[in-house]
MARROPA-257061 format. One record per residue (C-alpha): residue number from 1; residue in one letter; chain; x negated, y, z negated. Coordinates in nm, 4 decimals. Each point is the difference from the previous one (the first is absolute). Layout:
% residues N
{atom NUM 'A' 'A' {X Y Z}};
...
//
This chain:
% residues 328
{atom 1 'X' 'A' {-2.3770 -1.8386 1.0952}};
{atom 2 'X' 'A' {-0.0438 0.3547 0.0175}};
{atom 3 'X' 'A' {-0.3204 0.2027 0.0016}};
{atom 4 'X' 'A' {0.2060 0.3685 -0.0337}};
{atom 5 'X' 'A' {0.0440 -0.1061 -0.3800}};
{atom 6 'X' 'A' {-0.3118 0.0246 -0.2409}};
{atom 7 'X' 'A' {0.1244 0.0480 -0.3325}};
{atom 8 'X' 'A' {0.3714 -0.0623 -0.1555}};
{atom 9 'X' 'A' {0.1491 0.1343 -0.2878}};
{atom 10 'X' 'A' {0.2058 -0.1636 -0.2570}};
{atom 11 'X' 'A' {0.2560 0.1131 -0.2826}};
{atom 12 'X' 'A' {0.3246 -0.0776 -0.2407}};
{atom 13 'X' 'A' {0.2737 0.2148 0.0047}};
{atom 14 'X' 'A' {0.2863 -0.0086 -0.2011}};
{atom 15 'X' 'A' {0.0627 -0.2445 -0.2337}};
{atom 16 'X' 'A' {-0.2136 -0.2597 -0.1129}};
{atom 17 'X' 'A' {0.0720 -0.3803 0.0500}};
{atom 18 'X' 'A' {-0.1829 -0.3003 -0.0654}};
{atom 19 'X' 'A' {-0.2225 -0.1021 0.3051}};
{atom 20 'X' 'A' {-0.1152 0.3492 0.1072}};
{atom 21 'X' 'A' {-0.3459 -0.0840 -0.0973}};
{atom 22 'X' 'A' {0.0171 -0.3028 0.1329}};
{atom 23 'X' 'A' {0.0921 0.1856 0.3478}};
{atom 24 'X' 'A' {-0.3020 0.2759 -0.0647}};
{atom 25 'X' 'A' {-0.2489 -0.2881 -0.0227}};
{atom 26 'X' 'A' {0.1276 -0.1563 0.3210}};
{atom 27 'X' 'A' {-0.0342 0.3353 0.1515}};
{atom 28 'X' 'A' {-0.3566 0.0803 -0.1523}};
{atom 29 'X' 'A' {-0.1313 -0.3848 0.1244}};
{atom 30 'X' 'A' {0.1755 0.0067 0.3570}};
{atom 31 'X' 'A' {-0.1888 0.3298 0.0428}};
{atom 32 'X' 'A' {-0.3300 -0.1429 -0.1181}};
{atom 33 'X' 'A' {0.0723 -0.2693 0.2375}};
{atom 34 'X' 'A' {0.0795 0.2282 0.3021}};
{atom 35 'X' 'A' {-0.3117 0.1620 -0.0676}};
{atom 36 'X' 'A' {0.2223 0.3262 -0.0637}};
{atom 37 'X' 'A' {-0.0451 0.2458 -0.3193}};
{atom 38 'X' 'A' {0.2664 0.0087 -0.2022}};
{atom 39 'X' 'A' {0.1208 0.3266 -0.2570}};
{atom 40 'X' 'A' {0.2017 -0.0078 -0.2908}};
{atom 41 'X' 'A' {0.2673 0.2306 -0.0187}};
{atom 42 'X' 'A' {0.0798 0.0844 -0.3928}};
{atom 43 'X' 'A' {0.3521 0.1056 -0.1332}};
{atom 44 'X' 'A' {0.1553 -0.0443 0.3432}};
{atom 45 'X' 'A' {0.0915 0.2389 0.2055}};
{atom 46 'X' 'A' {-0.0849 0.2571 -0.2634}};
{atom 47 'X' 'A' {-0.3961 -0.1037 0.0057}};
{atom 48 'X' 'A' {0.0281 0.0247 0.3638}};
{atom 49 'X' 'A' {0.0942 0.3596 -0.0587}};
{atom 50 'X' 'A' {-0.2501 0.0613 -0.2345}};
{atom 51 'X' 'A' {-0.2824 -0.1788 0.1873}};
{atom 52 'X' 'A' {-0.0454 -0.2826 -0.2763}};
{atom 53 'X' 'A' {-0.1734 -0.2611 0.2100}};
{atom 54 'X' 'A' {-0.2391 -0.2590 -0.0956}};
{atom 55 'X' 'A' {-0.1924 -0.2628 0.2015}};
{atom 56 'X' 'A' {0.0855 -0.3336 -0.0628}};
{atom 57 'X' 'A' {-0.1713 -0.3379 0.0855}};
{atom 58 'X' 'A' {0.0531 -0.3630 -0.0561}};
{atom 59 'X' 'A' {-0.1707 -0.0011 -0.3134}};
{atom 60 'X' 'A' {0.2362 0.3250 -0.1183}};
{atom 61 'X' 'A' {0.3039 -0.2253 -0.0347}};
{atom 62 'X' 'A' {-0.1403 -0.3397 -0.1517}};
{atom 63 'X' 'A' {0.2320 -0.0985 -0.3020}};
{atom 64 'X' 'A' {0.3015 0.1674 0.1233}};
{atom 65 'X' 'A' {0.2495 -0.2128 0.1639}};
{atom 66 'X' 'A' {0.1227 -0.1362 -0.3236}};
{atom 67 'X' 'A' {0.0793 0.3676 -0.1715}};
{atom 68 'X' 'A' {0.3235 0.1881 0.0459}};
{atom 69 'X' 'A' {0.0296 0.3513 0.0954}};
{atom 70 'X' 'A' {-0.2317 0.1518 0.2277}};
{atom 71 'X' 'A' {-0.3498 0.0799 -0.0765}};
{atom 72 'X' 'A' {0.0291 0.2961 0.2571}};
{atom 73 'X' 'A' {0.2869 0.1970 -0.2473}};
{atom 74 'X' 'A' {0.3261 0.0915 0.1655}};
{atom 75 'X' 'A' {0.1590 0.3271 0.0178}};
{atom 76 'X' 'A' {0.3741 0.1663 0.1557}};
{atom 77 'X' 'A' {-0.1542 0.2935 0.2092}};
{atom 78 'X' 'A' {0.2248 0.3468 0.0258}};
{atom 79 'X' 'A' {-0.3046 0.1414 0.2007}};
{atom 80 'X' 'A' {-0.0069 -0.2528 0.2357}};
{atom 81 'X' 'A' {0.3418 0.0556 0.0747}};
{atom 82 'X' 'A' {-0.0960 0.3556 0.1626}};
{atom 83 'X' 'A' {-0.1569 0.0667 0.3218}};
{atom 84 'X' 'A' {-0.3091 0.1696 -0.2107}};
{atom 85 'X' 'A' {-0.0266 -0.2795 -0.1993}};
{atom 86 'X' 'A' {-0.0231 -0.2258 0.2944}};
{atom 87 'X' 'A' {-0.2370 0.1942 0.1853}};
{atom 88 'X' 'A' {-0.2172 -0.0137 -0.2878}};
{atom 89 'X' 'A' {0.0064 -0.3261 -0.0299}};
{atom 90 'X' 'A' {-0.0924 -0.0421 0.4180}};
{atom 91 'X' 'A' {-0.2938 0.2083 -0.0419}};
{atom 92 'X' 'A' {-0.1445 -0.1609 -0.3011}};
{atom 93 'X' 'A' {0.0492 -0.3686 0.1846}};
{atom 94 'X' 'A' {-0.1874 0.1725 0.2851}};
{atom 95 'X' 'A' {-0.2541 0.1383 -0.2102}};
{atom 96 'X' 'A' {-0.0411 -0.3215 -0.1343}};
{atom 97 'X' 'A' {-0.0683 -0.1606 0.2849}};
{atom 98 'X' 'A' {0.3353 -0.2160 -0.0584}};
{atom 99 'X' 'A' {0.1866 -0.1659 0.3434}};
{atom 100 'X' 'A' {0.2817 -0.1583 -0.1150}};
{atom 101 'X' 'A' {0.2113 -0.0890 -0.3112}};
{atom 102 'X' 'A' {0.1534 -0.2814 -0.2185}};
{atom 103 'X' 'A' {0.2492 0.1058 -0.2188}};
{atom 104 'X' 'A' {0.1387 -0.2510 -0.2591}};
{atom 105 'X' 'A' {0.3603 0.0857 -0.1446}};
{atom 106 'X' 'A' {0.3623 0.0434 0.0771}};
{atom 107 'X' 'A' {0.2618 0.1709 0.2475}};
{atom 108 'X' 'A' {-0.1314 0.3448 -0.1518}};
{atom 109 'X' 'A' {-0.3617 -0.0684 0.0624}};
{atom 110 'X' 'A' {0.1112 -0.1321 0.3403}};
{atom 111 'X' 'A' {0.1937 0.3284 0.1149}};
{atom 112 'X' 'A' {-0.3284 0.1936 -0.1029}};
{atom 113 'X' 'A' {-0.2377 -0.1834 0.1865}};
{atom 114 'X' 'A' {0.3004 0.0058 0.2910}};
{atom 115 'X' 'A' {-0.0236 0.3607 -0.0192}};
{atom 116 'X' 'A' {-0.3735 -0.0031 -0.0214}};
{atom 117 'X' 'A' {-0.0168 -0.1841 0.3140}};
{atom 118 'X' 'A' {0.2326 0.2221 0.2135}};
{atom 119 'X' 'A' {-0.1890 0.3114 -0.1338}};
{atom 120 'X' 'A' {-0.3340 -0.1136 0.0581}};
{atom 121 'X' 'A' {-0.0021 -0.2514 0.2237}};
{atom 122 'X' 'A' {-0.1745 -0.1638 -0.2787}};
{atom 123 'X' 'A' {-0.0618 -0.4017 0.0479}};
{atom 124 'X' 'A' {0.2420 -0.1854 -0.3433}};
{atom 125 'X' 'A' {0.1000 -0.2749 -0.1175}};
{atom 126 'X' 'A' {0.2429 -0.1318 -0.3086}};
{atom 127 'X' 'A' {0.0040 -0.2747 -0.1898}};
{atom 128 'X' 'A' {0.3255 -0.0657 -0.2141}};
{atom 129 'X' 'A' {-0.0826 0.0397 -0.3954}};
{atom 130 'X' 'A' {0.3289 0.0312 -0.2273}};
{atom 131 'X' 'A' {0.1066 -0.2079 -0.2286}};
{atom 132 'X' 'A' {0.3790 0.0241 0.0955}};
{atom 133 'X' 'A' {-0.0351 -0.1637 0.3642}};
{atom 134 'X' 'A' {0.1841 0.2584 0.1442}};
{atom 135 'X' 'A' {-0.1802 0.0466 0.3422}};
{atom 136 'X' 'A' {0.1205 -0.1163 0.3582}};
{atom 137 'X' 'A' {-0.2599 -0.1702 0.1600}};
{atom 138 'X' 'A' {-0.1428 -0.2527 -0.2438}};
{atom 139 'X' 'A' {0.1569 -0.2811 -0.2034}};
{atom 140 'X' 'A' {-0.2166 0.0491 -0.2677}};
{atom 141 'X' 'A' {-0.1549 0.3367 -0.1257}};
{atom 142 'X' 'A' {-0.2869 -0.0037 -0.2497}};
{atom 143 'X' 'A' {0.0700 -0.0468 -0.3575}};
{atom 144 'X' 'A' {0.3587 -0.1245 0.0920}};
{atom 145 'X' 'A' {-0.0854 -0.3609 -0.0837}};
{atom 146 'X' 'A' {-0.2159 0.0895 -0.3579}};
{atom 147 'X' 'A' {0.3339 0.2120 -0.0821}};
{atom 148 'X' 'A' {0.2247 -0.2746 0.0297}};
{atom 149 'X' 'A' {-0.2673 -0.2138 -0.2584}};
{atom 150 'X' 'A' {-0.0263 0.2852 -0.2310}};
{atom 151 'X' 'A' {0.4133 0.0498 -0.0128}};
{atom 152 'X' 'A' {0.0587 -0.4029 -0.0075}};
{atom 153 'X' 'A' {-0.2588 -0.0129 -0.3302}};
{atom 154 'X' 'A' {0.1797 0.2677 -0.1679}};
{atom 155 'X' 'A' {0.3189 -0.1111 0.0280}};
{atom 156 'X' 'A' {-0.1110 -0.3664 -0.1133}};
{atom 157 'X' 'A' {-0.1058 0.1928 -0.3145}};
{atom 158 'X' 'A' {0.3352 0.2022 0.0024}};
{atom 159 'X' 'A' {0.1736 -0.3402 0.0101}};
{atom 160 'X' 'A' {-0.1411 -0.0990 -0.2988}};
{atom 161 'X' 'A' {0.1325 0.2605 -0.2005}};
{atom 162 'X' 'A' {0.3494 -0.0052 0.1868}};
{atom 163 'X' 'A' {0.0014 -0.3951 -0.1032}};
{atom 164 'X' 'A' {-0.0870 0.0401 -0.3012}};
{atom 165 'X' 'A' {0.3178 0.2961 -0.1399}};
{atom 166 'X' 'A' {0.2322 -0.1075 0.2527}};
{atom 167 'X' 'A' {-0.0256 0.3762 0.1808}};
{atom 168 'X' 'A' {0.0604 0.1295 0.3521}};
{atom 169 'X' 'A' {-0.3282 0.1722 0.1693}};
{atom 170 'X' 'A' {0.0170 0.2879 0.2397}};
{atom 171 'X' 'A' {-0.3202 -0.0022 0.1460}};
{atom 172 'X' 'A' {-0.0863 0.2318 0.2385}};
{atom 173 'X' 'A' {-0.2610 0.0085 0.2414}};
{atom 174 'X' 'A' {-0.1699 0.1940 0.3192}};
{atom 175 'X' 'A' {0.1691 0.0163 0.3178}};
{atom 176 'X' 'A' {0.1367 0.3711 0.0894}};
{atom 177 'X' 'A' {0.1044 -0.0544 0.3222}};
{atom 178 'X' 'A' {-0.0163 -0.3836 0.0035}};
{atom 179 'X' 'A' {0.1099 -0.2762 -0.1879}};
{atom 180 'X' 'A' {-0.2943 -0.2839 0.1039}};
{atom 181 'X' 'A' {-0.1400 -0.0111 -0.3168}};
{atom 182 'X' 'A' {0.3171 -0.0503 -0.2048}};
{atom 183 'X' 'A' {0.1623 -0.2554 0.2041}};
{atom 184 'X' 'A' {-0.3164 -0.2042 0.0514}};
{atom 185 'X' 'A' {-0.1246 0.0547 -0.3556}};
{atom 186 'X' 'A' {0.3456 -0.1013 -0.1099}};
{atom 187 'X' 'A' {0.0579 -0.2941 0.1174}};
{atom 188 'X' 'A' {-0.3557 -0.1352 -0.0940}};
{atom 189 'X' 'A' {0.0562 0.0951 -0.3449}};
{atom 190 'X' 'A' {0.3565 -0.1800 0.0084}};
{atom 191 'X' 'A' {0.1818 0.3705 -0.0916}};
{atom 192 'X' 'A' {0.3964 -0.0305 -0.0050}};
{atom 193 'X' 'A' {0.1125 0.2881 0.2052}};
{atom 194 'X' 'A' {-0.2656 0.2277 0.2690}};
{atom 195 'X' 'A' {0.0790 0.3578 0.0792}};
{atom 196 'X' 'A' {-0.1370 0.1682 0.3050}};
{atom 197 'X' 'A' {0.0545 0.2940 0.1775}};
{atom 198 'X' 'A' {0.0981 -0.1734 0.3112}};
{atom 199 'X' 'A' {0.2630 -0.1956 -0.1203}};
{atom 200 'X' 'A' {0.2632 0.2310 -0.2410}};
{atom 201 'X' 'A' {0.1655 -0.2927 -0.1883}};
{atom 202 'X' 'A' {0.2119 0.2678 -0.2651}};
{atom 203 'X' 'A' {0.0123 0.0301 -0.3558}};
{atom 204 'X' 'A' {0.3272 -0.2462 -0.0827}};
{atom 205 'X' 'A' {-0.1669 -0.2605 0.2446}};
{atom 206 'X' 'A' {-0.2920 -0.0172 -0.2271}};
{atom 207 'X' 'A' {0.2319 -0.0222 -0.3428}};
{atom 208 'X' 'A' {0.1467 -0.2982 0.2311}};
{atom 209 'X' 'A' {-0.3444 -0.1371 0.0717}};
{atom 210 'X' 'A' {-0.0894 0.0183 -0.3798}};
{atom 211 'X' 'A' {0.2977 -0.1385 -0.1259}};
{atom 212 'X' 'A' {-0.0198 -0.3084 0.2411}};
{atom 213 'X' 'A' {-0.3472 -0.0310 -0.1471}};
{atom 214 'X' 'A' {0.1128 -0.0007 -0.3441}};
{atom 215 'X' 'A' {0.3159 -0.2485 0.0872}};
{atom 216 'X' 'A' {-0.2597 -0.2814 0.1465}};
{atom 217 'X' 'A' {-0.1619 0.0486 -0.4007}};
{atom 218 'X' 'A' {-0.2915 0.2372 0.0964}};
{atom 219 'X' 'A' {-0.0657 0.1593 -0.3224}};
{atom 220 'X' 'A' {-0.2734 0.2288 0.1790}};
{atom 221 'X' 'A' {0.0204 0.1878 0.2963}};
{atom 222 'X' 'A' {-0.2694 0.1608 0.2396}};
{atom 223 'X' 'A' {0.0800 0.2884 0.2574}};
{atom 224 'X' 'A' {-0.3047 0.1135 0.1894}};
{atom 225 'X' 'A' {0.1057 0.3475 0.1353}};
{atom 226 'X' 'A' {-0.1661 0.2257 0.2983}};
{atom 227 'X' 'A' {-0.0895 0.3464 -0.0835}};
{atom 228 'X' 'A' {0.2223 0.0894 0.2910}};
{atom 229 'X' 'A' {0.2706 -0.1782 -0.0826}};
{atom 230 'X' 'A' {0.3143 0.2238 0.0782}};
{atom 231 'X' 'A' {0.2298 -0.1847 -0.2104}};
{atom 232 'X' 'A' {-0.0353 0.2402 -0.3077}};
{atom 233 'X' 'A' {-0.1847 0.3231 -0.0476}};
{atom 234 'X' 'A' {-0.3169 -0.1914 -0.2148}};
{atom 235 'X' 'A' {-0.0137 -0.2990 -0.1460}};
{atom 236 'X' 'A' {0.0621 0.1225 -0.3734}};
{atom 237 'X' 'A' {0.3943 0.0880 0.2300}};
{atom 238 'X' 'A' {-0.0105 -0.3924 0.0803}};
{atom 239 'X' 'A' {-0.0437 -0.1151 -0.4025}};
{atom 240 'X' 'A' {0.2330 0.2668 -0.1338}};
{atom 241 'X' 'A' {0.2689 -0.1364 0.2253}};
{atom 242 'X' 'A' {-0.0612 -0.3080 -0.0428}};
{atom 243 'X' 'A' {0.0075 0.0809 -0.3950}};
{atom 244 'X' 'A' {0.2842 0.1223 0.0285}};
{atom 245 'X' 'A' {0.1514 -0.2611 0.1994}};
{atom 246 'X' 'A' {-0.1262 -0.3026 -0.1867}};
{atom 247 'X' 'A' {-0.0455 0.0923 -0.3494}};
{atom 248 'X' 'A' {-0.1207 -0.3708 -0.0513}};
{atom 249 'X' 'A' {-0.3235 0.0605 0.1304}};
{atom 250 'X' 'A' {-0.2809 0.1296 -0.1493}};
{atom 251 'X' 'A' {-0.1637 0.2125 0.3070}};
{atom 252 'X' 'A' {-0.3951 0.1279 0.0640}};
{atom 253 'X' 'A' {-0.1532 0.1338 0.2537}};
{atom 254 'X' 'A' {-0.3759 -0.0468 0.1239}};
{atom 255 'X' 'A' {-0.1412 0.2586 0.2622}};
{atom 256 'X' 'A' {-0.3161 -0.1789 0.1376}};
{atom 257 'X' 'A' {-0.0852 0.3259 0.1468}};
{atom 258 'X' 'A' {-0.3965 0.0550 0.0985}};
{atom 259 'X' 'A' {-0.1642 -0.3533 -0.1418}};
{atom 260 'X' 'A' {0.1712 -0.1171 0.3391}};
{atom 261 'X' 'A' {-0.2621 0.1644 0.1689}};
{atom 262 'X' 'A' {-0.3032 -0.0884 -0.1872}};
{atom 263 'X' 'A' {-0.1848 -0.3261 -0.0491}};
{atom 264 'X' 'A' {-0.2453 -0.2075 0.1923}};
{atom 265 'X' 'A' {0.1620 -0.1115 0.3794}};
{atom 266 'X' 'A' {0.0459 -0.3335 0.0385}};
{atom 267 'X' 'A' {-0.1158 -0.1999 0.2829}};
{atom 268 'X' 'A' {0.2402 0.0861 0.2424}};
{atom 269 'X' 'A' {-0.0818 0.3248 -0.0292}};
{atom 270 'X' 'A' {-0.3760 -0.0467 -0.0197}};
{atom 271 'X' 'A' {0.0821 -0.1615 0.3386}};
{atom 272 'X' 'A' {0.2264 0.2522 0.1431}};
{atom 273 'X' 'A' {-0.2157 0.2947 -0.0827}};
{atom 274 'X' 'A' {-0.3151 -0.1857 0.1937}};
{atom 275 'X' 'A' {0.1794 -0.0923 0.3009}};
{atom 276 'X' 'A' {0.1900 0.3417 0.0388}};
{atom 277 'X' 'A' {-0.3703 0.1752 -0.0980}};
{atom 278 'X' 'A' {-0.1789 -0.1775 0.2449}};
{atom 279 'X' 'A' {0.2755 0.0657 0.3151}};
{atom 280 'X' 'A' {0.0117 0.3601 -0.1188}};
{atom 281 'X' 'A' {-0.3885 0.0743 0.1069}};
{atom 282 'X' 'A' {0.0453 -0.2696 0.2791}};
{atom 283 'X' 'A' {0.2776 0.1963 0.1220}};
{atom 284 'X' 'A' {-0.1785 0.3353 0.0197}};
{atom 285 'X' 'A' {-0.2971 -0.1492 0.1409}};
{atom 286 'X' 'A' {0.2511 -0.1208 0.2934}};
{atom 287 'X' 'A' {0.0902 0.3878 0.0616}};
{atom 288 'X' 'A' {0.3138 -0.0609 -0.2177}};
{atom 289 'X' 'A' {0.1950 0.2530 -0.1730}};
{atom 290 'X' 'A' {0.2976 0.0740 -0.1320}};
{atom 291 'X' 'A' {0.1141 -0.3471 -0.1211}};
{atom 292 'X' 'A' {0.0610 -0.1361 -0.3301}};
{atom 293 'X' 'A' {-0.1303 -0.3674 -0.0719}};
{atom 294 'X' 'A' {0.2364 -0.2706 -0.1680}};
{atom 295 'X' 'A' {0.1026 -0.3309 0.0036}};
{atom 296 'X' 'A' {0.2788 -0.1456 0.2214}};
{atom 297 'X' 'A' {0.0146 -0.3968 -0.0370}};
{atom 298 'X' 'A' {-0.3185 -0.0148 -0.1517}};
{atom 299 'X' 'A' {-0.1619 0.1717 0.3091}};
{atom 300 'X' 'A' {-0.1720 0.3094 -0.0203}};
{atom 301 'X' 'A' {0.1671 0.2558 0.2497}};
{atom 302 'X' 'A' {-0.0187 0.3760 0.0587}};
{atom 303 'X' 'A' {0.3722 0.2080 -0.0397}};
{atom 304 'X' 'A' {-0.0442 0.3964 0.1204}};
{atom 305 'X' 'A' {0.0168 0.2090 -0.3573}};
{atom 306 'X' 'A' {0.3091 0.1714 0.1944}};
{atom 307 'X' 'A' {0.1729 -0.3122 -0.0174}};
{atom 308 'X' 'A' {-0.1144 -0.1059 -0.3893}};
{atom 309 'X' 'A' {0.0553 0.3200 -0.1192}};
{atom 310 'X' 'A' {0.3812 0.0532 0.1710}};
{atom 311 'X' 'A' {0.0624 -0.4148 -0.0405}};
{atom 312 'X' 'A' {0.1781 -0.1348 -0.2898}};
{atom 313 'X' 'A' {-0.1142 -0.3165 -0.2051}};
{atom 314 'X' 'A' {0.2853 -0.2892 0.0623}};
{atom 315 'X' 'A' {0.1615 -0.2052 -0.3273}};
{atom 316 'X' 'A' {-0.0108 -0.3536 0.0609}};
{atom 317 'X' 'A' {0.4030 -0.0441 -0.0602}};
{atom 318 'X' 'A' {-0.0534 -0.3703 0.0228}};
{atom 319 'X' 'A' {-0.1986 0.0538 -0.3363}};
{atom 320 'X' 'A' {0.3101 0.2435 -0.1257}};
{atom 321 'X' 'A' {0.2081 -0.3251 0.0387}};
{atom 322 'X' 'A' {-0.2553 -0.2504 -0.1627}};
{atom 323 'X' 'A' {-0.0086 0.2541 -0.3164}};
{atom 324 'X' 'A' {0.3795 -0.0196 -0.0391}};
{atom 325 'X' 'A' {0.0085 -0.3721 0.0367}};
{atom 326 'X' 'A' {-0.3032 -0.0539 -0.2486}};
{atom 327 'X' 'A' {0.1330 0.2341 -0.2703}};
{atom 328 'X' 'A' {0.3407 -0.1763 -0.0567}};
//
């Protein structure tokens, strides 16, 4: 282990997603461990500008790793996106007495601490926190699993209601740039049809989709959509056409929208966030930097922020198929 590093700083950036407590606790304890102080960084990158730091100890994050959010607030910087802003932030790490950084959050918090590091030659490393699993590098980011439970509950409940007056359900939920959530959320909640931005199945291919459905004597229909879907503009577009199209059914739509992010993180998370927490100070300690921790085959491994921030995510297409088969 290294004896250059003394005390290690730790913050959330962006936004929030179940297990990012769980992560700062595994930071906090693997410093106590180490023997190494350990700062809390408040509102991100923001606080960093702004010189909000606070000591923390073992005993600072007892009761945590079963809350959501992030007990160290999150913030989108527009300082920290200028030189000044970063300079600032060097000196008041320096002032601090601060060696190196943990930053928990997603491709934007990555590409800041990227920067960071080429600027200031300034010792990082990232651990992937976004509910949308959207980062090379890691099959698993944190929150990504609690997501999928938090969509797969609500549409049990939307179910219900769809059983129960024969209607068709648009329900739409995060993924921008990504469709992991809807596709694995859909097929665990049994939905009839999956949209996803990577896979552009057209408007008349869903009317097919649903009418198959309600030729085999579904009365009820499900259709989990992606935020990022491409097929129509939103997903109000999707039940006007489909209005339109199939006067017969009587349509809703359900945004999910921020309770995806909320909520206690289950245990895979809880898990996650420890393992990736503890490797993150490990990994300084080893002279480190640079690297983003994640899972790959249920391994811990290090992937160059470079790489994780310029990477893309991979659909499982073998899934794609077992949704199309399942649904019929």
């Amino acid at each position: 282990m290294s004896s250059t590093i003394k005390k290690i700083g730790v913050l959330t950036s962006g936004g929030d997603s179940p297990g990012m407590n769980a992560a700062i606790r595994a930071v906090v304890r693997a410093c106590s461990y180490y023997n190494v102080e350990c700062v809390g960084i408040y509102r991100g990158y923001q606080g960093m500008i702004e010189g909000d730091f606070k000591a923390m100890g073992p005993r600072d994050v007892k009761n945590i790793i079963n809350k959501g959010g992030t007990i160290l607030k999150s913030a989108r910087s527009k300082d920290f996106m200028t030189k000044e802003g970063r300079e600032k932030s060097f000196h008041n790490l320096k002032n601090s007495g601060v060696d190196a950084l943990v930053l928990i959050g997603g491709d934007g918090t990555f590409t800041g601490a990227e920067i960071f590091n080429a600027e200031f030659n300034f010792p990082v490393i990232g651990i992937p926190g976004t509910i949308d699993n959207d980062i090379f590098g890691t099959t698993n980011t944190l929150g990504y699993d609690t997501a999928l439970n938090t969509v797969v509950d609500a549409i049990d409940k939307i179910r219900d209601t769809a059983n129960s007056h024969n209607r068709l359900f648009f329900v739409e939920v995060m993924g921008r740039d990504a469709g992991h959530i809807a596709l694995n959320a859909g097929i665990g909640a049994g939905a009839e049809e999956i949209l996803i931005p990577e896979e552009a199945f057209g408007l008349d291919r869903l009317v097919e989709s649903l009418n198959r459905s309600k030729e085999s004597g579904k009365t009820s229909s499900i259709v989990v959509v992606s935020e990022g879907d491409k097929i129509g503009k939103n997903v109000f577009e999707l039940k006007d056409y489909v209005e339109e199209n199939m006067p017969e059914y009587d349509v809703r739509v359900s945004v999910l929208g921020h309770m995806q992010r909320g909520g206690s993180p289950s245990c895979f998370d809880r898990v996650l966030a420890s393992r990736l927490g503890v490797k993150a100070v490990e990994s300084l300690l080893e002279g480190k930097s640079n690297f983003m921790v994640g899972l790959i085959e249920d391994k811990i491994a290090l992937t160059p922020l470079e790489q994780a921030i310029k990477g893309s995510s991979k659909m499982d297409m073998e899934l794609v198929k077992v949704s199309d088969i399942v649904s019929s």
